[in-house]
C-alpha positions as a Markdown table, in Angstrom:
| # | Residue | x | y | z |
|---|---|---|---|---|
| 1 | Unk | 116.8 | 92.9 | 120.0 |
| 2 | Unk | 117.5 | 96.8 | 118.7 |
| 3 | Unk | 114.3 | 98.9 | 117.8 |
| 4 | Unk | 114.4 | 102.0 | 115.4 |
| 5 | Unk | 113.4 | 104.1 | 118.1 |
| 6 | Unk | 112.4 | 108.2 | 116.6 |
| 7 | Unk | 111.8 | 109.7 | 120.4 |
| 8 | Unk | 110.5 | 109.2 | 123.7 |
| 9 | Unk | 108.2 | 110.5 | 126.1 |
| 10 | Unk | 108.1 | 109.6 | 129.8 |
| 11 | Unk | 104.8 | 111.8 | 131.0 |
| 12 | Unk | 102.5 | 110.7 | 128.1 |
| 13 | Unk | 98.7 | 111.4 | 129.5 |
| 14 | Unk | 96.8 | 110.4 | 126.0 |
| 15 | Unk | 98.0 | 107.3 | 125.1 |
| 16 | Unk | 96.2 | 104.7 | 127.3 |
| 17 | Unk | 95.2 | 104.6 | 130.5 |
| 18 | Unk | 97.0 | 107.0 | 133.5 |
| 19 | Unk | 100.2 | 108.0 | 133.1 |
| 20 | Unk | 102.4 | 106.5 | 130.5 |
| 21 | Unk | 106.4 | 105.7 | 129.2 |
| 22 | Unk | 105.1 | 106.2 | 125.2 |
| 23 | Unk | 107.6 | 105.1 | 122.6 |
| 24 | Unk | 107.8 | 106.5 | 118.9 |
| 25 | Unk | 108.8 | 103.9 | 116.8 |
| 26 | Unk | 110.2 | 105.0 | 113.1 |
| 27 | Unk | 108.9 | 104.1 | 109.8 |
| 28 | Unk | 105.3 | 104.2 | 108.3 |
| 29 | Unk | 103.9 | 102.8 | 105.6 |
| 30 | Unk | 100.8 | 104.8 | 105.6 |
| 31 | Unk | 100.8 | 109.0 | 104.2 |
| 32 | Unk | 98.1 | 110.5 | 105.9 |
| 33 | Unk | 97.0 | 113.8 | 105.1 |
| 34 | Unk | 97.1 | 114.9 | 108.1 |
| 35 | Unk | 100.1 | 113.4 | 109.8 |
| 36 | Unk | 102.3 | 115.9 | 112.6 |
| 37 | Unk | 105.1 | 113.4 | 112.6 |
| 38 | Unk | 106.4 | 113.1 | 108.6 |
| 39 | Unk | 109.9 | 112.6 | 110.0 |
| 40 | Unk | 108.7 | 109.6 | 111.4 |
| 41 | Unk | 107.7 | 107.6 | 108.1 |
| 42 | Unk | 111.3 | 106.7 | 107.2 |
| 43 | Unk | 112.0 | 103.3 | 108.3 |
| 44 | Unk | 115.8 | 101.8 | 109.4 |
| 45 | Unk | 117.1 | 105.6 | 111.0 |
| 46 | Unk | 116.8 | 107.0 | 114.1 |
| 47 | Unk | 118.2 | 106.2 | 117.1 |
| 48 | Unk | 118.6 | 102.1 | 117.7 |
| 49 | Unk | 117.6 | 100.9 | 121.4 |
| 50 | Unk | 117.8 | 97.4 | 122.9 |
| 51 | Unk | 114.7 | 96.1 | 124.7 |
| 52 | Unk | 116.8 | 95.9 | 127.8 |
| 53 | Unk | 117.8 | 99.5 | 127.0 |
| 54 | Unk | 114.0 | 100.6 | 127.3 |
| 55 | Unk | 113.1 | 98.5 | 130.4 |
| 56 | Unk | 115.6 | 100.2 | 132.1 |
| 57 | Unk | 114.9 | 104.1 | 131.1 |
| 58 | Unk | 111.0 | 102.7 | 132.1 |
| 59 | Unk | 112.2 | 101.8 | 135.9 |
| 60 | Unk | 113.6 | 105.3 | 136.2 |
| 61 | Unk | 110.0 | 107.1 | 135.6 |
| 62 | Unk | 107.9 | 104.0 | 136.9 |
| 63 | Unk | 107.1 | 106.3 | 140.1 |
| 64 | Unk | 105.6 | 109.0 | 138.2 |
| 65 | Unk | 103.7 | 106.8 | 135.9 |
| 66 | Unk | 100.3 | 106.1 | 137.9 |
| 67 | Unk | 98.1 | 103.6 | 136.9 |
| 68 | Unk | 100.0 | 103.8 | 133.3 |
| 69 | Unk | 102.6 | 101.7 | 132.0 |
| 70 | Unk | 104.3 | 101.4 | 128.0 |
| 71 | Unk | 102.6 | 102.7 | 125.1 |
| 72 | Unk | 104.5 | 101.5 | 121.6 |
| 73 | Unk | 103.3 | 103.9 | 118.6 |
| 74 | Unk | 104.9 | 106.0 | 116.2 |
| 75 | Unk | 105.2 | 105.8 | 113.1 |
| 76 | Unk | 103.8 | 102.3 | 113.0 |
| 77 | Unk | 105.0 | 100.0 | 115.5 |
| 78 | Unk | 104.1 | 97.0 | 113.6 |
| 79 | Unk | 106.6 | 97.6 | 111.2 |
| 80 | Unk | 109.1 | 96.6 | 113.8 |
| 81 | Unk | 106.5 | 93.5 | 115.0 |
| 82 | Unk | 109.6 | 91.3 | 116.3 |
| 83 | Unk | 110.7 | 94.1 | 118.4 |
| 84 | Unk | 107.4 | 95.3 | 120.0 |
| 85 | Unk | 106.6 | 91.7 | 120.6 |
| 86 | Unk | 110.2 | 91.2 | 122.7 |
| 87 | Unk | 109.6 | 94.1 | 125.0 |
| 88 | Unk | 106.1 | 93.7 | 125.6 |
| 89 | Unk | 106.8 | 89.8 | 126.8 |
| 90 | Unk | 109.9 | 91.2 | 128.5 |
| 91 | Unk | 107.4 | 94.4 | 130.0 |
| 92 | Unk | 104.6 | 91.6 | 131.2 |
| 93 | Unk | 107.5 | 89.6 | 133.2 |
| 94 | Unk | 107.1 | 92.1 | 135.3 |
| 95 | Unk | 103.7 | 93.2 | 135.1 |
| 96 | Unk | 104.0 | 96.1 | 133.2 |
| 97 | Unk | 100.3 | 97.6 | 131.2 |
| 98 | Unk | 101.4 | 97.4 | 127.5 |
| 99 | Unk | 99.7 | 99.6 | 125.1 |
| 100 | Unk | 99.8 | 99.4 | 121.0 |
| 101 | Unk | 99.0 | 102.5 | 119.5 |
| 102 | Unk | 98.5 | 101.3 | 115.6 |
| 103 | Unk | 96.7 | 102.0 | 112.0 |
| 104 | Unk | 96.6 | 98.4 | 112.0 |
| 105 | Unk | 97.8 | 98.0 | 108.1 |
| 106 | Unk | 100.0 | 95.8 | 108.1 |
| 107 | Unk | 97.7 | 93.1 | 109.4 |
| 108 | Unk | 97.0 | 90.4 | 106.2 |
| 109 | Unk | 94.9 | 88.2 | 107.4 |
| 110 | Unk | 95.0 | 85.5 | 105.1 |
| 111 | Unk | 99.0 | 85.2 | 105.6 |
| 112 | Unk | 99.4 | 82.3 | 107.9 |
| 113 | Unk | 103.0 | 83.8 | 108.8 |
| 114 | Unk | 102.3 | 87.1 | 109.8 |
| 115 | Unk | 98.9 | 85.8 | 111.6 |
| 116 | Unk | 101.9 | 83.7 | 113.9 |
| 117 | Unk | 103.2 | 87.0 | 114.3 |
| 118 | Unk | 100.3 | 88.8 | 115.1 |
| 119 | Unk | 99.1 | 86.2 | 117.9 |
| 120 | Unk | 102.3 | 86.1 | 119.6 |
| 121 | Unk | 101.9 | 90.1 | 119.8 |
| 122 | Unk | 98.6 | 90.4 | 121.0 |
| 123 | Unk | 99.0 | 87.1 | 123.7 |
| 124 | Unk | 101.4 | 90.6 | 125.3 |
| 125 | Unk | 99.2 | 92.6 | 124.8 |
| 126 | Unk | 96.9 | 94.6 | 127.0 |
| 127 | Unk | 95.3 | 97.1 | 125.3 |
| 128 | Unk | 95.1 | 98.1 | 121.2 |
| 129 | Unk | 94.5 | 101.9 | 120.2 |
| 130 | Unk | 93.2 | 101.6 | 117.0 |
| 131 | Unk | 93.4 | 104.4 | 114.9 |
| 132 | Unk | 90.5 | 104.0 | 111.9 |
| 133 | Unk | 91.3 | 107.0 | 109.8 |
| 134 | Unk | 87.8 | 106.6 | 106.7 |
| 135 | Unk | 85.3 | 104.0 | 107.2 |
| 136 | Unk | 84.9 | 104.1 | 103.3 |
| 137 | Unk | 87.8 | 102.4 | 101.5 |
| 138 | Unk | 88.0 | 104.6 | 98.7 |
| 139 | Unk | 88.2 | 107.7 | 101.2 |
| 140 | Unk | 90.7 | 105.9 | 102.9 |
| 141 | Unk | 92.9 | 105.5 | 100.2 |
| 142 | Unk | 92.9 | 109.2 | 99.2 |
| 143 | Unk | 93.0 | 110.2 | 102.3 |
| 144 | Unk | 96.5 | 108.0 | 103.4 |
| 145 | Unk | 97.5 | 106.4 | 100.6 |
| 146 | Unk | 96.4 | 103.1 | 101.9 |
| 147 | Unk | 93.0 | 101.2 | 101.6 |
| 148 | Unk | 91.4 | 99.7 | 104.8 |
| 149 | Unk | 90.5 | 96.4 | 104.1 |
| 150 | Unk | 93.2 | 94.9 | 106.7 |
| 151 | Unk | 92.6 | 97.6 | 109.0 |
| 152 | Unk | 89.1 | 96.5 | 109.2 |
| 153 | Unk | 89.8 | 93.1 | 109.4 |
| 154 | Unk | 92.1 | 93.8 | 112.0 |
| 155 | Unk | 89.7 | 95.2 | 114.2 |
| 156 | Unk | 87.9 | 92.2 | 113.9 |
| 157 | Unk | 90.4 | 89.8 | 114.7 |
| 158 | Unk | 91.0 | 91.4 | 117.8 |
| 159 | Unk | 87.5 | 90.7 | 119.2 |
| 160 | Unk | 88.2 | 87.3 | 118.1 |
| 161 | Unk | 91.0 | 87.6 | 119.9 |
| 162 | Unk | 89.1 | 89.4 | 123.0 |
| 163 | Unk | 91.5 | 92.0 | 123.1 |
| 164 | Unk | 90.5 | 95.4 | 124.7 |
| 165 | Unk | 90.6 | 98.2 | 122.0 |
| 166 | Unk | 89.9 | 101.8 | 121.8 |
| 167 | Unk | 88.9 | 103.5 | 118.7 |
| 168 | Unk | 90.1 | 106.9 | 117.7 |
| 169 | Unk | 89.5 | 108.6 | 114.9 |
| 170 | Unk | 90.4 | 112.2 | 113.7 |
| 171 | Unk | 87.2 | 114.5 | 112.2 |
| 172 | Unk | 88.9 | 116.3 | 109.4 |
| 173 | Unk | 86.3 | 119.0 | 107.7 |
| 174 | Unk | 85.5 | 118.2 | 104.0 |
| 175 | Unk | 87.0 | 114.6 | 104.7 |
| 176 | Unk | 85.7 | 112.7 | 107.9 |
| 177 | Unk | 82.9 | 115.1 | 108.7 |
| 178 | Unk | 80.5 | 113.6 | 106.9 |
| 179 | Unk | 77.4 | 112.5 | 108.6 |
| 180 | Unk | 77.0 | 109.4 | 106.5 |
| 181 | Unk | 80.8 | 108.4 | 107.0 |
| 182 | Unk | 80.4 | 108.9 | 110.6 |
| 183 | Unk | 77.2 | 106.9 | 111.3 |
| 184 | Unk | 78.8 | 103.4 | 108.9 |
| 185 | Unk | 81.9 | 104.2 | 111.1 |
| 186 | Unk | 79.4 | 104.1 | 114.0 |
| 187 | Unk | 77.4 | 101.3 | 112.8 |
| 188 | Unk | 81.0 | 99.0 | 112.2 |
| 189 | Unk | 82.4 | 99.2 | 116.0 |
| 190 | Unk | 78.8 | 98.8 | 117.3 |
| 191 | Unk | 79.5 | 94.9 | 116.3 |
| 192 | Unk | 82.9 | 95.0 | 118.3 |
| 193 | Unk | 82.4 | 92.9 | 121.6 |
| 194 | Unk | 85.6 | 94.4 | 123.1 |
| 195 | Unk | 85.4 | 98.1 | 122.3 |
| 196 | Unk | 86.2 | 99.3 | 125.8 |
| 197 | Unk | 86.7 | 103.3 | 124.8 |
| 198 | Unk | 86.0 | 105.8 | 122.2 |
| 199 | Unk | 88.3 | 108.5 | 121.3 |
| 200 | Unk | 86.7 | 111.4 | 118.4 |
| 201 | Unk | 89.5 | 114.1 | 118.2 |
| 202 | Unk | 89.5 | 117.0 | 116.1 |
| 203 | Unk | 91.6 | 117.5 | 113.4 |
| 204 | Unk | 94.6 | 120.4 | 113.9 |
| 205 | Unk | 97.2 | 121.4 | 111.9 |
| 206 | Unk | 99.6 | 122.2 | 114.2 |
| 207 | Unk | 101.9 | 120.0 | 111.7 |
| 208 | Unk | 102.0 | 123.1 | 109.4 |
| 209 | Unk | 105.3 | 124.5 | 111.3 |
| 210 | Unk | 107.3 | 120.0 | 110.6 |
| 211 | Unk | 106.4 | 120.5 | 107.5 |
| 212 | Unk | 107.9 | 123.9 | 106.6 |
| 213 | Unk | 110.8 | 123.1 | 109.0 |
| 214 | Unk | 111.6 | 119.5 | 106.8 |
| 215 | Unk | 110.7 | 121.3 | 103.7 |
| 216 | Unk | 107.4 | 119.7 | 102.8 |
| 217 | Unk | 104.5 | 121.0 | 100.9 |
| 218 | Unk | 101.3 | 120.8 | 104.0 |
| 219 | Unk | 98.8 | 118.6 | 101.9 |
| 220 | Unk | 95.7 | 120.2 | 104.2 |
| 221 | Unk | 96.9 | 123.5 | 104.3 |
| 222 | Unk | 93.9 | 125.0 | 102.9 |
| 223 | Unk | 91.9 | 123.1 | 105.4 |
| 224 | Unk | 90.6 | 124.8 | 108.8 |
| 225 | Unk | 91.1 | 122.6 | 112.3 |
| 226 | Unk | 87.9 | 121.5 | 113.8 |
| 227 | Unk | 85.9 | 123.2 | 116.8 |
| 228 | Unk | 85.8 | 121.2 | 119.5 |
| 229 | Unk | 82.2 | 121.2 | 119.6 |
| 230 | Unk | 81.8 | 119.9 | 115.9 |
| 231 | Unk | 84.1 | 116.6 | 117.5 |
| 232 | Unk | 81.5 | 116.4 | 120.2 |
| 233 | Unk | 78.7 | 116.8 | 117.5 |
| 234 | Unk | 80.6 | 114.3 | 115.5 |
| 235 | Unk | 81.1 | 111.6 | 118.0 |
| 236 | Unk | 77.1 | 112.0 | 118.7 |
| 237 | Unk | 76.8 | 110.9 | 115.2 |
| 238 | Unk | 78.8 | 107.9 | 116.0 |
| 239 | Unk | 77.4 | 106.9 | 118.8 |
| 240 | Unk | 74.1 | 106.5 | 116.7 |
| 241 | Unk | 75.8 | 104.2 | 114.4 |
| 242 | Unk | 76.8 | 102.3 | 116.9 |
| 243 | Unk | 74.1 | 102.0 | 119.2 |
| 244 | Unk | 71.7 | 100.8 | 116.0 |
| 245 | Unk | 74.4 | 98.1 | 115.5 |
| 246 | Unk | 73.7 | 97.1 | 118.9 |
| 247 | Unk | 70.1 | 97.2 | 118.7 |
| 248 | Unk | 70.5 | 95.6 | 115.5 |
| 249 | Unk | 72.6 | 92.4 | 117.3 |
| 250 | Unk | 70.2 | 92.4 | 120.3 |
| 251 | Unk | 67.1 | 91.7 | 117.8 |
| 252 | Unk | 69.2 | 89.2 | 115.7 |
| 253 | Unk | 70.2 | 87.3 | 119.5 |
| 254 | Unk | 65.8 | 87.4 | 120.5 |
| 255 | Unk | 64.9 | 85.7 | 117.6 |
């Protein structure tokens, strides 16, 4: 099976554990504000790679990757579900760490169908990187031009699941900093049984220079990054949320 396939890196440090083969998939469905890759939202171009074609590039940096393995992401990989599925059953034959890096949006989970599709994915899967843009729905939709309601319920299908999954999510000033968002956003992974990692990363716009090069109008341009001390802050404020959720279950479990 042939994957739209928008780039490749072999040394990838930040997505998943050690030292990774990370593969950009094309096509999004989601318009996020904020978004470095817009040449990546275009689904059906790019260059077309076999699974076979992948496994094989892998092999040649397997060396260098320690303690890594493949990390699908994009785009969104689950636009191309079939395909990620093949190579990660293909990369677990031989014992290969597979990584999804996904908004999780396309998950419907009242679609018996794509629910097939789903659990065949994730029984390949090792890990999840779920990226949880707003914890508010509205937000969300302004903010990406999707609401969350699947992404949500994806998160919680994967601890039905017991999937491993780390959170990220990007504190944008005026958007996501918001003490209030960050604490429900807190408060909501508290309840996940198989969050195994937390990742609060600033927002950049380091997109700015894509955007002028492809011709596009910067949505954020008029927005400031983030100090890295505000993420630190921010995450603090998450934490909160999420330890009262825990509290909150511990209390629920004693009675």
């Amino acid at each position: 099976m042939n994957g739209y396939i928008h780039s490749i890196e072999t040394f990838g440090t930040v997505d998943g554990p050690g030292v990774r083969y990370v593969i950009f998939t094309q096509g999004c469905p989601m318009r996020c504000k904020y978004c470095h890759n817009p040449d990546t939202w275009q689904p059906k171009i790019g260059n077309q790679k076999s699974v076979e074609e992948l496994l094989i590039d892998y092999e040649k940096y397997k060396p260098f990757l320690r303690d890594g393995g493949i990390t699908v992401t994009g785009g969104e990989p689950l636009m191309q579900i079939d395909f990620v599925t093949e190579l990660f059953e293909k990369a677990r034959e031989k014992e290969i760490h597979t990584c999804l890096d996904t908004s999780g949006i396309t998950f419907q989970p009242d679609n018996p169908a794509v629910l097939e599709k789903f659990d065949r994915l994730l029984s390949a899967t090792d890990l999840v990187m779920l990226d949880i843009k707003h914890i508010d729905n509205k937000e969300h939709l302004e903010l990406t031009g999707q609401y969350n309601d699947n992404i949500l319920a994806f998160a919680k299908y994967l601890e039905e699941k017991e999937v491993p999954v780390w959170i990220r999510h990007v504190v944008v000033p005026t958007i996501t900093d918001n003490e209030d968002y960050l604490y429900q956003l807190g408060y909501f992974i508290g309840s996940l049984k198989n969050l195994k990692a937390l990742d609060v990363l600033p927002y950049h716009d380091m997109g700015k220079v894509k955007y002028e090069s492809l011709k596009m109008e910067y949505p954020l341009k008029d927005i400031p990054p983030l100090p890295k001390e505000r993420a630190i802050e921010a995450r603090e404020i998450i934490l909160k949320g999420l330890r009262a959720r825990r509290e909150e279950l511990r209390n629920e479990q004693d009675k």
